[in-house]
Residue, then its C-alpha position, 0 to 999 in steps of 0.5 A: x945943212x940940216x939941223x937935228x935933235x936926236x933923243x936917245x944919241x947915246x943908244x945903238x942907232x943914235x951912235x951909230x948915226x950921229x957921226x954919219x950926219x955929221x960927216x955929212x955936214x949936218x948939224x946934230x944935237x944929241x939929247x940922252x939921260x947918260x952923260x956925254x964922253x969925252x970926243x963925242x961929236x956933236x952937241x950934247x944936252x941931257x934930257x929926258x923924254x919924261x920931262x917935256x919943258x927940258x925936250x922943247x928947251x933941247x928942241x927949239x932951232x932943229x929943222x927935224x926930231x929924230x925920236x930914238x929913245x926908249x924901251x928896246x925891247x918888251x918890257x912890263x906894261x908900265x913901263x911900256x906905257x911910261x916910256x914907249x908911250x907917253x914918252x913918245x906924246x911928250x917928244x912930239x908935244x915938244x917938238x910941236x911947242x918948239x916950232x919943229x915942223x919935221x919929227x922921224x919917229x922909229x917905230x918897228x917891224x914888231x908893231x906887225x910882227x904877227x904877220x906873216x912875212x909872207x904877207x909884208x908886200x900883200x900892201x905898201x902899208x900894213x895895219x898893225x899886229x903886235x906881238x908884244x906890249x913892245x909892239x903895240x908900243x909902236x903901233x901907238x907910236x904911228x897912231x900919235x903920229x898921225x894924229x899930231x901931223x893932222x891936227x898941227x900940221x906936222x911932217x911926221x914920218x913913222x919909220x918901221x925899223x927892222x934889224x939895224x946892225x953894222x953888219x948882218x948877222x944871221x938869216x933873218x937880217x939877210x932880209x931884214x937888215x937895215x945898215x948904219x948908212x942905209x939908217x942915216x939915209x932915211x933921217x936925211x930924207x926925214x929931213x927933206x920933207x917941205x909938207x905936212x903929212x904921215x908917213x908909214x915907212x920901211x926902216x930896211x935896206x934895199x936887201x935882195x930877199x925883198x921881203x918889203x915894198x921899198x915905195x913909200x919909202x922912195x915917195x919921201x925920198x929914201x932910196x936905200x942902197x945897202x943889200x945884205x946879200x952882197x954883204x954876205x957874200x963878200x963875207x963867205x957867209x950864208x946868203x939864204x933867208x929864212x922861209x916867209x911862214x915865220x912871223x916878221x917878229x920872230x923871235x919876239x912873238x914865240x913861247x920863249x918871250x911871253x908878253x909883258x916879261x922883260x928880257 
């Protein structure tokens, strides 16, 4: 049985995995700013990634940090930095003083969302291409991940998510879905890992465009097994992809979205 803190348990991937983990017979804090619900599974602390002591209070006992907190979406700068940044210093530092040896952090698609999709398999790691204050909020995230698993010894896996839904919902998703099980796959093999280090993987299912090297992945020991094809199909749906000359953020990099405005 593993033993997770989780921030941001209340928001859209933290919900959705939590009572996975726990049917998995995991243990699972739930660390948020919105109080808890009644029946809600697992422990729930609240907390917010503002207030570093109250994180290590929150953090101290758990195996692995699952950081999901934060700004979604593109947001002003301030609040970018405030949040997505700093926010994201302070899980880590406390995760550190509370003796946490492993940390998932949830980095996204949109730290590359520049790159042409094209271009996704060119490398199993590629460097970042924001397309957003948003993005390079993430990039920033793998950049303090990497600093904090060489410099204190940290497992730290930076999972570039890409469309978490329960379901695919439109042709991107058909190669970008990563699906709730698919999600809680890859924290468990967050959780696995016994050696310090940075990793920089695809937060995707195993979806049939494939769009995305799957081995960095696989080298820590996440094996996804969804495909959002055969989910489409099943369902009667469309089961084609957009083409790959759309940038791996669309839409967030486009003229409706400029940068820095809240949407």
């Amino acid at each position: 049985m593993a033993v997770f803190a989780i921030t941001g348990g209340r928001g859209r991937i933290g919900s959705s995995v939590i009572p996975r983990l726990i049917g998995h017979g995991h243990r699972v804090r739930s660390i948020d700013i919105v109080d808890g619900r009644d029946g809600a599974p697992g422990e729930e602390v609240r907390a917010s990634i503002d207030d570093r002591d109250a994180l290590a209070a929150a953090f101290r006992g758990a195996g692995t940090v699952v950081h999901l907190a934060g700004a979604a979406s593109e947001r002003p700068w301030d609040e970018i930095l405030s949040t997505n940044i700093d926010g994201t210093r302070n899980v880590l530092q406390a995760a550190y003083s509370a003796g946490v040896p492993r940390v998932l952090l949830a980095s996204s698609i949109h730290a590359l969302g520049c790159a042409p999709a094209s271009t996704a398999r060119s490398a199993l790691v590629l460097p970042p291409r924001p397309d957003t204050y948003y993005g390079v909020s993430k990039a920033a995230m793998e950049a303090l991940g990497s600093l904090y698993a060489d410099q204190f010894g940290m497992a730290v896996v930076s999972a570039r998510i890409c469309t978490f839904a329960e379901r695919p919902e439109d042709s991107r998703s058909l190669a970008t879905w990563l699906s709730p099980g698919d999600a809680t796959r890859l924290i468990e093999a967050a959780a696995a890992i016994r050696e310090p280090g940075h990793h920089i993987v695809w937060g995707v299912s195993a979806n049939r465009p494939g769009w995305f090297p799957l081995e960095e992945g696989e080298a820590i020991g996440y094996f996804p097994q969804d495909d959002a094809v055969a989910v489409a199909e099943r369902a009667g749906g469309p089961t084609e992809p957009p083409s790959l000359d759309v940038p791996l953020g669309a839409p967030f990099g486009d003229s409706r979205h400029p940068v820095g405005l809240a949407w």
